[in-house]
C-alpha positions in Angstrom: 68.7 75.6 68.6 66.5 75.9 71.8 63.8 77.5 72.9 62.5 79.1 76.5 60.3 81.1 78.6 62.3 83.3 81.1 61.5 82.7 84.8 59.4 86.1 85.2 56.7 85.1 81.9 56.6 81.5 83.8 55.8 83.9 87.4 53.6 85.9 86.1 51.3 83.4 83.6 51.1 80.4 85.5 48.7 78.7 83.4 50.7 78.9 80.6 50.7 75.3 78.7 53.7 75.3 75.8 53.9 72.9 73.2 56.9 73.2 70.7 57.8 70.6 67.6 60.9 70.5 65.7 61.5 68.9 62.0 64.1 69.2 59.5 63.0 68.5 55.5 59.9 70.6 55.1 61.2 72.4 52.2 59.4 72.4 48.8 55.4 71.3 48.6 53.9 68.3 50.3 53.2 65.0 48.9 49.8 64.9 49.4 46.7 67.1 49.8 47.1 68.8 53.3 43.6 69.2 55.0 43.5 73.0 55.0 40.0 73.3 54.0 38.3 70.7 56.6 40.6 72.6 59.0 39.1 76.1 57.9 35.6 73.8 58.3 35.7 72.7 61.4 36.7 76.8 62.3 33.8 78.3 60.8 31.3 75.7 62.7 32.5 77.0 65.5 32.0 80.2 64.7 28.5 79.4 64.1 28.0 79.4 67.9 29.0 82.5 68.5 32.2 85.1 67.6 35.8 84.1 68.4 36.0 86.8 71.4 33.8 84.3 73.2 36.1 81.4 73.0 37.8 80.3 75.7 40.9 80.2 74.1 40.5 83.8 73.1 39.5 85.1 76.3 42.6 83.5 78.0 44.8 85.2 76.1 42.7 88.8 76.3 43.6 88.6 79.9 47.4 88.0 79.3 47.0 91.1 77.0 45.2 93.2 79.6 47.9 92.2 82.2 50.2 93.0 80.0 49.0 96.7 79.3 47.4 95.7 76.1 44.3 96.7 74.8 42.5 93.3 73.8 40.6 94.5 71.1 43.5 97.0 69.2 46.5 94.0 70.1 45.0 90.5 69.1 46.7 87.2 69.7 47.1 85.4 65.9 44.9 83.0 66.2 41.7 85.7 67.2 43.3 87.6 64.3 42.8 84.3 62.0 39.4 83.1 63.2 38.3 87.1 63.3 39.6 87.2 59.2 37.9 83.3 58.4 34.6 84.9 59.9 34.5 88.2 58.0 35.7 87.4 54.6 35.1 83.6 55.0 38.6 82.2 53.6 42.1 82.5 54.5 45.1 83.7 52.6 46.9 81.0 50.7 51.1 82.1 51.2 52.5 78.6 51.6 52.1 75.6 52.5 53.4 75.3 55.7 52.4 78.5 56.8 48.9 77.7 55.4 48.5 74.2 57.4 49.6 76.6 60.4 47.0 79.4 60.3 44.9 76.2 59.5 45.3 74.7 62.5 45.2 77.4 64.7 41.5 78.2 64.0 40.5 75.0 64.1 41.7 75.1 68.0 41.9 78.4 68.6 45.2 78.3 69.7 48.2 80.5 68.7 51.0 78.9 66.0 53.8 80.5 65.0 56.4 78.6 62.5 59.8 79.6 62.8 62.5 79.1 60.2 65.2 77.6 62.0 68.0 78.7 59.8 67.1 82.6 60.1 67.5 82.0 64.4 71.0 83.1 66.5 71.1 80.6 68.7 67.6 80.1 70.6 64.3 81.6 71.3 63.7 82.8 74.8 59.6 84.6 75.1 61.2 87.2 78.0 60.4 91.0 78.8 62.3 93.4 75.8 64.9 95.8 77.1 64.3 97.9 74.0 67.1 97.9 71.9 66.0 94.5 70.2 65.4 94.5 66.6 62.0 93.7 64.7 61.8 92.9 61.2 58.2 93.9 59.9 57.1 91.7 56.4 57.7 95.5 54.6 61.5 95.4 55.8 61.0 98.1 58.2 63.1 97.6 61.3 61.0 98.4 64.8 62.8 98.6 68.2 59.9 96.7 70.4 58.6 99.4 73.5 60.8 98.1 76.7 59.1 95.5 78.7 57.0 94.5 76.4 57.0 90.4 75.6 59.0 89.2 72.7 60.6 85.9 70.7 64.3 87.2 71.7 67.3 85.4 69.7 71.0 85.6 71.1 71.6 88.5 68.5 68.9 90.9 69.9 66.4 89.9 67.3 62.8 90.0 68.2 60.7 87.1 66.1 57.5 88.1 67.4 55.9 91.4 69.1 53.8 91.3 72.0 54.4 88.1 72.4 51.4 85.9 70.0 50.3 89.5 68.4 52.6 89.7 65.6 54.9 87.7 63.9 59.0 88.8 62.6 60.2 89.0 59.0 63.7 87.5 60.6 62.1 84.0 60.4 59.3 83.6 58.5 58.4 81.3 56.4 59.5 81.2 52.9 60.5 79.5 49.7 63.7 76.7 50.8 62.5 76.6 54.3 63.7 73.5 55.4 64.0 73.5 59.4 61.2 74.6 61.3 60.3 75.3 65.0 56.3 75.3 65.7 55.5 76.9 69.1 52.0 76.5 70.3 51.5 78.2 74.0 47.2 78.5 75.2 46.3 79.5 78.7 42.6 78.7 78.9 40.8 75.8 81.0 41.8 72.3 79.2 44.7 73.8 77.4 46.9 70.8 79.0 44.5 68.6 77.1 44.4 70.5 73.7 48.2 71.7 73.2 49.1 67.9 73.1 46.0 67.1 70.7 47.2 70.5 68.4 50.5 68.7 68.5 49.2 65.7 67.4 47.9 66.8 64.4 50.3 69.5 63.3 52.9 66.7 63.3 50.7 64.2 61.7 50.4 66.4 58.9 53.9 67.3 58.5 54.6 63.4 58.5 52.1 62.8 55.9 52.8 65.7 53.8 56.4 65.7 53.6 57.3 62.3 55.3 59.8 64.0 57.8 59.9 62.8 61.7 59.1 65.2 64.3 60.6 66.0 67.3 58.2 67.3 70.2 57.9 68.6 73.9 55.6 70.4 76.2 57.3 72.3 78.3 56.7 73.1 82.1 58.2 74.2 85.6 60.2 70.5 85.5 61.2 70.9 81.9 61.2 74.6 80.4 63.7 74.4 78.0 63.4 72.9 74.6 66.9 71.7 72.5 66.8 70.8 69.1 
């Protein structure tokens, strides 16, 4: 299992900071009380000062959208999408718990998490331009060919685990009941984000420790290392 940005995302996002954390034994529920709700708290404090389309974080990642050809505002990254839902209805869904300590987290830093089951992967991850024939699993079932050139989670069997890069999520390797191997990949591009992806890190793992008493295995990845191998 590895995982990788191709040469033309690292070219044209510079400022891309990528965190990624690998455990194995995450199956089945936690061991102790995970701190989804202080995480949801600390969120909406934040959102007292103002909506999530002011955040830093958020705006970084509206500019990668706009580069990208992407209308902000119609194609969010998840964690706008999260802190956007925790402002308007003022809770999160509750699907699982890993899933849940992820969303979690990212609001708290405003920061994109996605949570891939390992076993559902061909071979590695590389974020890199679709040609168009990949294949995207919606949560419906529905299979979607992703529009050429546009950023994806590409496997070594042409499956796309995520659309438009941090906008939406695969079927192929989400999260479900008997999960056991995970790959977390965090990636931010605003001011400070080599400061924050590590502190994310930090806690997502501390929690997976706590919860499920599994050791993690973590990197951030950059121009000297940019590939991650589990």
């Amino acid at each position: 299992m590895y995982f990788q940005h191709s040469p033309r995302i690292r070219a044209e996002h510079p400022d891309l900071v990528v965190g990624v954390l690998y455990a194995e034994g995450v199956a089945g529920e936690p061991r102790v009380d995970l701190p989804v709700a202080d995480l949801h708290a600390v969120a909406r404090e934040r959102l007292t000062t103002g909506s999530e389309g002011g955040f830093p974080e958020i705006q970084a990642w509206r500019r990668a959208f706009a580069r990208m050809g992407l209308a902000p505002t119609r194609y969010r990254c998840a964690s706008e999408s999260l802190l956007r839902r925790l402002r308007t209805e003022g809770t999160l869904p509750v699907l699982h718990p890993l899933v849940d300590l992820g969303n979690a987290v990212s609001a708290a830093y405003a920061i994109p998490v996605g949570i891939l089951d390992v076993d559902h992967v061909a071979g590695g991850i590389e974020v890199r331009h679709a040609q168009g024939d990949e294949r995207y699993l919606t949560f419906t079932g529905a299979e979607e060919h992703p529009d050429p050139d546009e950023v994806v989670f590409a496997d070594e069997a042409g499956r796309a685990h995520a659309r438009r890069w941090t906008n939406r999520q695969s079927g192929w390797s989400a999260v479900r009941d008997g999960t056991s191997r995970i790959l977390v990949v965090v990636e931010a591009m605003h001011a400070g984000a080599d400061r924050d992806v590590p502190r994310l890190l930090d806690t997502l793992a501390g929690e997976l420790t706590r919860g499920w008493g599994v050791a993690v295995r973590r990197a951030l990845l950059g121009a000297a290392t940019p590939r991650f191998a589990a």
